[in-house]
N, C-alpha and C positions, 0 to 999 in steps of 0.2 A: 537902400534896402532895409525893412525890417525886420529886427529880431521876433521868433515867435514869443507867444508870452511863457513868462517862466513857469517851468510844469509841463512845456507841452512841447511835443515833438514837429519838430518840424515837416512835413509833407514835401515832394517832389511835385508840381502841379500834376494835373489831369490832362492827357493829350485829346486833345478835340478833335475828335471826327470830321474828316476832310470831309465825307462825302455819307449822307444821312436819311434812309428811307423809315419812315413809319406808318404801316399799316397800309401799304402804296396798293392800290391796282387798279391794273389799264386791262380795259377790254376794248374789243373792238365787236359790236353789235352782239353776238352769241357765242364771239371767242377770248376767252382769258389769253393773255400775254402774263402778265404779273397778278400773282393771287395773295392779296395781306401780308406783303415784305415788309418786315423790319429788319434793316440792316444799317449798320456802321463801318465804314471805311477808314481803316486810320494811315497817315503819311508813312511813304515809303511804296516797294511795288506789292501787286495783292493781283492773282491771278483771279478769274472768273470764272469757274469751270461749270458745264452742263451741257450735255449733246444736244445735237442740233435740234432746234425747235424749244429751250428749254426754256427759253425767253431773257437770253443776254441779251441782243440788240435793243429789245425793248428796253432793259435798264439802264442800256448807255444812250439814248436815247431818250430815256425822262433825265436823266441827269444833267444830261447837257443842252437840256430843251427844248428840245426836236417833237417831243410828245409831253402833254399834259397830264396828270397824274388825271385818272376818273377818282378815284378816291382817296386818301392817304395827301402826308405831306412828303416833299424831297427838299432836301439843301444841300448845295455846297459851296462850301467857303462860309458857311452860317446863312446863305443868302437862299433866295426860290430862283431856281435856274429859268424856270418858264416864263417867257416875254422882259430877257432880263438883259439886252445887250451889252451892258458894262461887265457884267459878269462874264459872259460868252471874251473877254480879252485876256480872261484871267484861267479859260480852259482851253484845251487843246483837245482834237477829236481827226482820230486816225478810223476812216469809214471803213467798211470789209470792201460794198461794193467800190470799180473804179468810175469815176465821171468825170475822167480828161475831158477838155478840148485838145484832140487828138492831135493838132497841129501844132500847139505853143512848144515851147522847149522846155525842158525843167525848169530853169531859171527863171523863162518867163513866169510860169505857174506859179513860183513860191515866192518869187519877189511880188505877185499881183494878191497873193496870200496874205502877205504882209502889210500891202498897201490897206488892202480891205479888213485890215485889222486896226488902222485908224497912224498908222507912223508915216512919218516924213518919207519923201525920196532918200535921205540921204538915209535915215534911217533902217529904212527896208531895205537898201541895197548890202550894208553889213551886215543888218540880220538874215538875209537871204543866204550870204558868202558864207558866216556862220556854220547855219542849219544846214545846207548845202556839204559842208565841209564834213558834219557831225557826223552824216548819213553814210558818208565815204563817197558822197559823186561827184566828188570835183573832179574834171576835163570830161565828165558826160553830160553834165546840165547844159549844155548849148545844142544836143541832139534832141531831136523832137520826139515827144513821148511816145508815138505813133511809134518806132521803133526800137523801145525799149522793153527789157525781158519784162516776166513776172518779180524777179527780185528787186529790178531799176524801181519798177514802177509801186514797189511797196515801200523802198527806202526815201522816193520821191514823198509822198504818200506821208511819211512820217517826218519828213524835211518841214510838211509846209504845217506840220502837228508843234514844231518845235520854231518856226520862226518869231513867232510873234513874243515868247519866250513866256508860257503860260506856266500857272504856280500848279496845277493839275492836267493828268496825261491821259485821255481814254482812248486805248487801242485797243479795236476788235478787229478780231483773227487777225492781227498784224504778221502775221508768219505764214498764212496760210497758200501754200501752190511754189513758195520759194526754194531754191536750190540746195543743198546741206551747208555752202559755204555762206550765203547769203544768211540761209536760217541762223548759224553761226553768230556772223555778222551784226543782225539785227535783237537779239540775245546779248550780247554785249554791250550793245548802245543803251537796252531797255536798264539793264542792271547798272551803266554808269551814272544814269537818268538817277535813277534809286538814293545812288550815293551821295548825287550833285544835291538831294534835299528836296528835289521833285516824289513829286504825287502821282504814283501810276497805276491805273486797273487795266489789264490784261485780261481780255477775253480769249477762250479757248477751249475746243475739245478735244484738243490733243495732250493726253494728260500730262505725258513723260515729259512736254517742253516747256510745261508752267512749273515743275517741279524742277528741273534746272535753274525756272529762271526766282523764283521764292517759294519759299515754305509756307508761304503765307497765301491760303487762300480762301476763295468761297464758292461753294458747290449750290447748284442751284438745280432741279427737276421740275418742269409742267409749272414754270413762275411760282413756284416755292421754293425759299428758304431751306437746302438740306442740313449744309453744316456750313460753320467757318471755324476759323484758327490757324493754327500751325498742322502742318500735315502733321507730326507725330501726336499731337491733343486727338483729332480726329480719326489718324487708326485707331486712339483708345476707346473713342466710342464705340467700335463693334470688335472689341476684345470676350464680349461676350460669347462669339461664333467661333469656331474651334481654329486657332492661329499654325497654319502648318509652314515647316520647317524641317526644310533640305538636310542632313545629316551625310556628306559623303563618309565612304570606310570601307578597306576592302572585308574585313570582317562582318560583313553588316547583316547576316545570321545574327551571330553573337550578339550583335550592338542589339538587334530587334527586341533579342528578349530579354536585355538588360534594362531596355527603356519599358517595355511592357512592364514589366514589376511596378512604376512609377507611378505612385496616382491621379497627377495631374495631367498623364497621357494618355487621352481616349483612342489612340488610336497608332496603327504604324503599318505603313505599308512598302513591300519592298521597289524602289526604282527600276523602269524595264532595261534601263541601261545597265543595270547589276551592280552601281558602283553603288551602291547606298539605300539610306528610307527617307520614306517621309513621313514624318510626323508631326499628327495633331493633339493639341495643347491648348487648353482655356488657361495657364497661365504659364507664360512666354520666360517673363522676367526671371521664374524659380527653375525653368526647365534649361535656359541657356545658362545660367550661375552655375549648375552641376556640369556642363561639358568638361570644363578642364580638369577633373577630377576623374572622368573617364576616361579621357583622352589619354593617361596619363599609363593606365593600366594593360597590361599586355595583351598585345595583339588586336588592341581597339584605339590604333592612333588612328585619330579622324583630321578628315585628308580638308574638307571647306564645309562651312555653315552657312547659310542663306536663308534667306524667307521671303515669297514675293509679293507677302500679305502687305509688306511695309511699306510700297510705294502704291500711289495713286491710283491703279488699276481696280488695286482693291479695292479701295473707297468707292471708285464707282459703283465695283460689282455688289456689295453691300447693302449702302447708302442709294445708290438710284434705280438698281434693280429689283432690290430688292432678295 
């Protein structure tokens, strides 16, 4: 290893984007799917968020070569996924819809997964036992898919995603139609996936499940680019719009027109349940730093604070609604 030269600080390198659209879009005859994405995907899990129609499948689908970019380039792993077989051993792809042959049994499915991934018998048969195992269906992979719930048939599903033991993970709506204990379930796998040093994007429009599962995501509307980051980077993109926050107290008269005095609170209104206000604030950070100084003063102990600008909900109502 060498030293840098003297004078000069040494650098941490740059993390290379696993996964890399510029300028990408696909149409199909007079309909846009994806319109001028430029996007970077860096290692580790990264949710995909946008309501339905917003044109995720289409992205995981030029990524993983299923679909030809009409314009723009894609990469992943540095490479062009389309017409690229070698590469397709090195991704894994968890599809929304299901297309069993409704007769094989688990086992069969994901050891033939395997095989058609280019490994030996003997090979496939531990990696099948494996993934098999990861998914939690061991003693039901010898039952035929045919009578498998909706959560069997997801964690099957993400079994034969992880047999061939790819450096990158694309599951769309991998949760979707499953049980609380399976949804569970399969949320823990995703985030060990994470740990283990794999590569995973997560598609989904269920916001509050991608925000359990990373902070990390990318919003997308009508195959545009809304936002990425960390959810907290991205609430502070629309810090601009008035940030309202829960204030319980039984005081909350008193409190109302203590916060009114404030200048940076346009606004307070009282809760129908009587227990408190709500107030709005274009700046959050100076408004919440005074609570405990009120809180403190008589007859104004405030009982919980909350805001439910902070989670993902928000973001959509914002950012895709507008």
């Amino acid at each position: 290893m060498h030293s840098p030269p003297q004078g000069q600080v040494a650098r941490p390198a740059e993390v290379t984007a696993v996964v890399a659209f510029h300028e990408v879009s696909k149409w199909y005859g007079n309909v846009i799917g994806i319109n001028k994405l430029s996007l970077e995907i860096r290692p580790g899990v990264t949710g995909l968020l946008g309501p339905n129609g917003a044109g995720k499948s289409t992205l995981l689908q030029l990524a993983t070569g299923q679909l030809r970019p009409s314009q723009g380039t894609v990469r992943v792993l540095g490479e062009e996924p389309w017409n690229h077989a070698a590469l397709n051993r090195r991704i894994g792809l968890c599809p929304e819809q299901d297309a069993f042959y409704e007769w094989m049994t688990g086992w069969d499915f994901v050891y033939t997964c395997a095989r058609l991934s280019g490994m030996t018998r003997r090979d496939a048969h531990g990696s099948a036992q494996e993934a098999i195992a990861a998914v939690g269906m061991i003693g039901k992979e010898r039952r035929a898919i045919r009578g498998y719930s909706r959560g069997m048939r997801q964690r099957i599903k993400l079994a034969q995603t992880l047999v061939h033991r790819p450096d990158v993970l694309f599951l769309d709506e991998p949760l979707t139609g499953t049980d609380p204990v399976a949804r569970r379930d399969l949320m823990d796998i995703i985030q060990r996936l994470g740990r283990e040093g794999k590569s995973v994007l997560v598609s989904s429009h269920v916001l509050h499940e991608v925000q359990s599962l990373t902070p990390n995501i990318v919003l997308i509307n009508r195959g545009r680019l809304v936002a990425e980051g960390h959810v907290r980077q991205i609430r502070d993109l629309i810090d601009q719009h008035p940030h309202q926050i829960v204030v319980e107290c039984r005081a909350y008269r008193q409190l109302a027109g203590r916060m009114l005095a404030w200048d940076d609170v346009e606004g307070v209104r009282v809760l129908e349940s009587g227990r408190g206000v709500m107030v709005e604030t274009r700046s959050p950070d100076a408004f919440y730093s005074r609570l405990p100084a009120l809180s403190l003063e008589d007859g104004l102990a405030i009982e919980a604070v909350y805001s439910d600008d902070d989670n993902l909900e928000a973001v959509f109502k914002y950012l895709v609604n507008g």
